[in-house]
N, C-alpha and C positions, 0 to 999 in steps of 0.2 A: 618827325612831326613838324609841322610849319610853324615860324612866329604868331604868338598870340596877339587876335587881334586886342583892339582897341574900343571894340564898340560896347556897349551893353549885353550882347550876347557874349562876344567873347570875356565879357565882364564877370559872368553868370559862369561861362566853362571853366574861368580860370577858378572863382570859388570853387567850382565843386571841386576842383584837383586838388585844392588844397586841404577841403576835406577828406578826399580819397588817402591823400598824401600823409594827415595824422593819426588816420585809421592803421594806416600799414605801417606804422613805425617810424615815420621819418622826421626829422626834425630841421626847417632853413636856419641857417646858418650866419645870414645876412652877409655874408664874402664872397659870394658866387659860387656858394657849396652847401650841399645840403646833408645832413649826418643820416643814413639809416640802418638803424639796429646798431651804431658805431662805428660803422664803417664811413670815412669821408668822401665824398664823390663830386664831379664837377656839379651844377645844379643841373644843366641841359636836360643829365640825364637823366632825370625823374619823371620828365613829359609823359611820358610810355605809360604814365599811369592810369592815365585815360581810357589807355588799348587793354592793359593786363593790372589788374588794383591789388600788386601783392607787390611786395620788396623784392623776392628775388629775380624778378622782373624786370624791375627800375635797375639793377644793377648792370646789364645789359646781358641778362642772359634767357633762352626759353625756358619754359616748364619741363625741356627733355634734354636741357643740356646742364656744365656748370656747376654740376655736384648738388644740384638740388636736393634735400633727404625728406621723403615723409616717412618716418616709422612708426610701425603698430605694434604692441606686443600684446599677445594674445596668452589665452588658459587654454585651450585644445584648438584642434586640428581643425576641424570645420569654422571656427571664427577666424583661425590665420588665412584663411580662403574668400570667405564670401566678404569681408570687407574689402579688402583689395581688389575684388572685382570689378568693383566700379570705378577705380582708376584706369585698370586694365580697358576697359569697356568705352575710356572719354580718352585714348591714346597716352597713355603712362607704362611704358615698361615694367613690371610687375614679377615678383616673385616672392615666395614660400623660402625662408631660410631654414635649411635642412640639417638644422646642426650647428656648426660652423661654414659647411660647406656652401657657402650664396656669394655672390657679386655684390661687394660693397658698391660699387657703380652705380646701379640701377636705381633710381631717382624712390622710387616705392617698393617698399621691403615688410613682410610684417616674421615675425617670430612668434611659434608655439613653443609654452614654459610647461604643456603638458602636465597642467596644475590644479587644477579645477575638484581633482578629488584628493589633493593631496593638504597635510595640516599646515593650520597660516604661516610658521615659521619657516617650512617649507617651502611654501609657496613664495612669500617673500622674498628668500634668498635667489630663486632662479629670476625673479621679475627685476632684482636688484643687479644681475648680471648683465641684463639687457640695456637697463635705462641706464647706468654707467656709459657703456658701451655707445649708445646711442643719443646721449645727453646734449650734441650741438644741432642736433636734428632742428629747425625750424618749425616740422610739424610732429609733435610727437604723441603717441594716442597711446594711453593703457585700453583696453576696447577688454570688457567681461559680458557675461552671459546677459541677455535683454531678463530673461525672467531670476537672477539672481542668487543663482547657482554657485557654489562654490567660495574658495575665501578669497569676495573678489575687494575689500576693504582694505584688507590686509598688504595684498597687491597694488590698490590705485598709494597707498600710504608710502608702499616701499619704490616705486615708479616716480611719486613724487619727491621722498628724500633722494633718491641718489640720484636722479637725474638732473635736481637743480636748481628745475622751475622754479621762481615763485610764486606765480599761479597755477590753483587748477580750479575747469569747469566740470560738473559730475553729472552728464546727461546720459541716462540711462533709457530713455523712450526710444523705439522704432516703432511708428506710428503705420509703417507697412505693410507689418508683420502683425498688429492688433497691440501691441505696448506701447502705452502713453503712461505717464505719471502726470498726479493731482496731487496737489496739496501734500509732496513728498512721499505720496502712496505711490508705489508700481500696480500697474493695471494689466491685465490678457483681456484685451475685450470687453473692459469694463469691470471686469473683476479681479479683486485681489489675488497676484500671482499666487500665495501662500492658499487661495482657496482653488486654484485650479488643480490639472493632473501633475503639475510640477510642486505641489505639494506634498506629491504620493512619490516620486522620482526614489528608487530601490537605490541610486548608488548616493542620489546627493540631494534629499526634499529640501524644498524652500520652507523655512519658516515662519518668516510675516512678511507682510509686504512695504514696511515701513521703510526707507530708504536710511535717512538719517538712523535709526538704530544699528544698522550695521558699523556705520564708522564711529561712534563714537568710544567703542571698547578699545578701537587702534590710536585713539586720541584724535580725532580730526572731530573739533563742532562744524561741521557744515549751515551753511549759511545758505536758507531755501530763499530762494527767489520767484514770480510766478511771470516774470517777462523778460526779455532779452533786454529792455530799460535797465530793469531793475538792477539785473546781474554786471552790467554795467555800471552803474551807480556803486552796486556794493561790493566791486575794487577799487573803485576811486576810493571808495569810504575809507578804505586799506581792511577790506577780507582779501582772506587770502585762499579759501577753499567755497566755491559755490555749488549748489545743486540746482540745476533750472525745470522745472514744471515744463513739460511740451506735451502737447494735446496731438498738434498734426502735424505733417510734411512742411507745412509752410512754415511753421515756428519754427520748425527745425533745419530749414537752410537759411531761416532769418536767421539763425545763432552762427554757424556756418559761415557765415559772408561777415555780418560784424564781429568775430574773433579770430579769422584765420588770418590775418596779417599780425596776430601777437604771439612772435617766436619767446616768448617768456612762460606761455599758458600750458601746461598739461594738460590735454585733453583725457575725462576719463568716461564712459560709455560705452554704450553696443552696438553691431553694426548698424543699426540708424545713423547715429554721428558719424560714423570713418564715409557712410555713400554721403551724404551730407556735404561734408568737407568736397568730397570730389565732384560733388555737382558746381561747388561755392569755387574751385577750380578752374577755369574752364579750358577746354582739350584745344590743344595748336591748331588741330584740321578733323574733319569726321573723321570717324574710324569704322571702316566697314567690316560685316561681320567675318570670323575666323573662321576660315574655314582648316576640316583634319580630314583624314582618310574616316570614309563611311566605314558604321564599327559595322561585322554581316554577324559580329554574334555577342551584343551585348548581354551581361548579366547585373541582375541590383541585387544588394548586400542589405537587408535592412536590419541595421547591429541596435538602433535605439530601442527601448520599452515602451516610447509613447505612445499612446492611441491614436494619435494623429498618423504616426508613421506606418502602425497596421491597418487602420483606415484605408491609407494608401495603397499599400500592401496588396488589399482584398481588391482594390479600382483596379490595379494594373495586374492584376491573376487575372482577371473578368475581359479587363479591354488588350491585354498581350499573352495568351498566354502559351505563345512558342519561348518569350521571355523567362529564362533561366531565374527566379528570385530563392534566394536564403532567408531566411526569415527567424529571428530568434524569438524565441517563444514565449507569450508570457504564463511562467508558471513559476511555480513556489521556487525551483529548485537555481545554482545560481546561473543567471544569464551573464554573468562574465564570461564563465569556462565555455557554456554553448557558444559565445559569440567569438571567441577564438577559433571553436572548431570550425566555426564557419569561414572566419578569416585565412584560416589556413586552407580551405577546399578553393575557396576563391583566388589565393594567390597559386596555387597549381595549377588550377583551369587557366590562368596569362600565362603563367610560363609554358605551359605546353601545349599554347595557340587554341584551346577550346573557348575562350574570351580574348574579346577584343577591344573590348572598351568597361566601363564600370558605373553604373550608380551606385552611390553607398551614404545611409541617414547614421548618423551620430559620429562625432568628433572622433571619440577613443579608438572606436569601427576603421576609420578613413584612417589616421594616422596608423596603428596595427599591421593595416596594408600593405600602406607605404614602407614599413619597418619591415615587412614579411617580404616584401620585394627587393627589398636593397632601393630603393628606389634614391633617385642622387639630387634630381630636383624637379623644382614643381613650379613652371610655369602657370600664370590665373590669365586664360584669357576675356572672361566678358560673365553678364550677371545671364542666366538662362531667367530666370524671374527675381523679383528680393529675394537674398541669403540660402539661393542657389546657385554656387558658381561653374563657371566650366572652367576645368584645370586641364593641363597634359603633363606627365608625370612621365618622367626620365626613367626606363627601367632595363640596366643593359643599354643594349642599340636601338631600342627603340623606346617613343612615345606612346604613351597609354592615354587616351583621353581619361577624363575622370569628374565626373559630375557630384557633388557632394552639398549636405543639407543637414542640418541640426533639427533634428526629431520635431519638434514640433511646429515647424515651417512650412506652409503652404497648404493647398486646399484637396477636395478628396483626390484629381489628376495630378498633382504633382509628378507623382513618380511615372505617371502613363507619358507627360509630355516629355520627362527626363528620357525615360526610354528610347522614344518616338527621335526626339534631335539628335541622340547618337548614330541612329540607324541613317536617321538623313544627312547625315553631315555635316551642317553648321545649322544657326541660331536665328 
């Protein structure tokens, strides 16, 4: 970047950089050096703030280069997917850690603790594996279920002791998907998630929809806030745990943009916040869509109980119906053991080439699969709509496309359009 000028305008740019500049960590020095996150630097190099308003930037490195880490860890299998899709989607290298088995490399990483129906101490100790593990991350997200599922309290609490932080923010809205939260209430649509069909959910009902009662049995008073001011204000105040009130998309890349240059904050939320973040990103160059080998015989797995998903289910029996669907059934008897057997027919039809690609709704369903296949790793390349991502899944010598969605995601075609883009080849 050229010398600053002199005039009033450049007057005007040089403030805003220096706003930019305390947004993202950095502190002048008055020596010809500026400090960010600790790190001492000549000053020149902070200019670049103008182009990219995040620190690891100003250090002189890209968003794809340099060791940059954003990690997510997740409770199942379909949230370690569809957030990272929209990193994948804005040009971010992107994978599914299968294990142990991932490329610590790769700039965006998220991890399933495979937790969500498991009890909090439980749960804790796998989510406490992670955020150790991954504690210098600059961007680091506990990301749990949008409508509330599982012991995701237990988890943002253990996420936060071991990882470090001493902040965290608790946005649990995807305002995409129909969840916003008011007034600390969680909402589907305007209604209390505890009054919707995730109230009825056979492996894991929501309870209430009150946010703050969750955390306070783990010890966290969270500190509600109803504006990105606010929540700002109330860590200067010295809180140390907030919850932020978001209504829609726009409050929620407002939060996004004014938080993601504080490598101190835990991010804790659902995939709203993790695309949020990636939008508040922004990608080195377009990324055009990925293309894969046309699937000539795809099949959808629908393992969730939601209505939404049978909904679905019944649209694409009507508008595909050479499409091969599994469908687990809702009735008295248990739909875990059915939704294995179905797991299991579906991972023989890939091995012995009678499928060639996959759609599959619910988290436990997708991962199952993956486990039924040996499957070694999971490439996310791009979002097919919100919180349905396209993945390609390592199995053997070959790639598997693989389209996945948490049961009560999307509208009555969902599953017709999932179908539809495997058969065509990209997105």
């Amino acid at each position: 970047m050229g010398r600053q000028r002199t005039t009033a305008d450049g007057t005007a740019q040089l403030r805003q950089q220096l706003v930019q500049l305390r947004l993202a960590g950095v502190q002048l020095q008055g020596n010809g050096k500026a400090r960010v996150h600790g790190a001492s630097m000549p000053l020149h190099a902070v200019w670049w703030v103008n182009l990219q308003p995040f620190w690891w930037v100003l250090v002189g490195r890209g968003p794809h280069t340099g060791g940059m880490q954003i990690r997510i860890i997740t409770d199942d299998f379909t949230s370690a997917t569809d957030g990272v899709a929209a990193f994948a989607q804005r040009g971010w290298p992107t994978a599914v850690a299968m294990g142990e088995a991932y490329d610590p490399t790769l700039p965006v990483l998220s991890a399933d603790t495979d937790s969500r129906l498991c009890a909090p101490e439980v749960a804790a100790q796998r989510v406490a594996a992670w955020a150790k593990q991954w504690a210098t991350a600059p961007v680091l997200v506990k990301q749990f279920d949008s409508t509330l599922r599982g012991p995701f309290a237990a988890e943002c609490a253990s996420a936060w002791t071991h990882s470090g932080k001493p902040r965290m923010l608790v946005v649990p809205s995807f305002p995409a998907a129909g969840r916003t939260m008011q007034h600390g209430e969680v909402l589907l649509h305007g209604t209390p998630v505890h009054r919707s069909a995730f109230g009825q959910d056979p492996h894991n009902p929501v309870r209430h929809s009150g946010l703050l009662g969750y955390f306070a049995p783990v010890g966290i008073a969270l500190h509600l806030v109803a504006t990105v001011g606010e929540a700002q204000a109330a860590f200067a105040a010295g809180h140390t745990a907030v919850a932020l009130d978001i209504a829609t998309d726009e409050e929620l890349q407002h939060a996004a943009r004014q938080f993601v240059g504080d490598a101190g904050l835990l991010w804790a939320g659902s995939t709203g916040i993790v695309r949020a973040l990636a939008q508040a990103l922004a990608p080195a160059q377009p990324v055009a869509p990925s293309p894969w080998r046309v699937s000539a015989a795809p099949w959808v797995l629908v393992g969730s109980v939601n209505p939404v998903s049978h909904a679905q289910a019944a649209t694409l029996a009507l508008a595909c119906p050479t499409v091969p669907l599994l469908l687990t059934r809702l009735v008295r008897s248990d739909p875990l053991t059915a939704t294995q057997a179905l797991v299991a027919q579906l991972a023989q039809a890939i091995q012995s080439g009678q499928c060639d690609g996959v759609v599959v709704t619910g988290g436990e369903t997708a991962k199952a699969l993956a486990q039924a296949l040996g499957a070694t790793q999971l490439r996310v390349l791009q979002d097919l709509e919100p919180g349905v991502p396209l993945c390609l899944m390592q199995v053997a010598n070959q790639w598997v496309p693989l389209i996945s969605k948490a049961g009560g995601f999307g509208d009555s075609h969902t599953l017709v359009r999932c179908a539809q883009a495997l058969m065509k080849g990209q997105v």
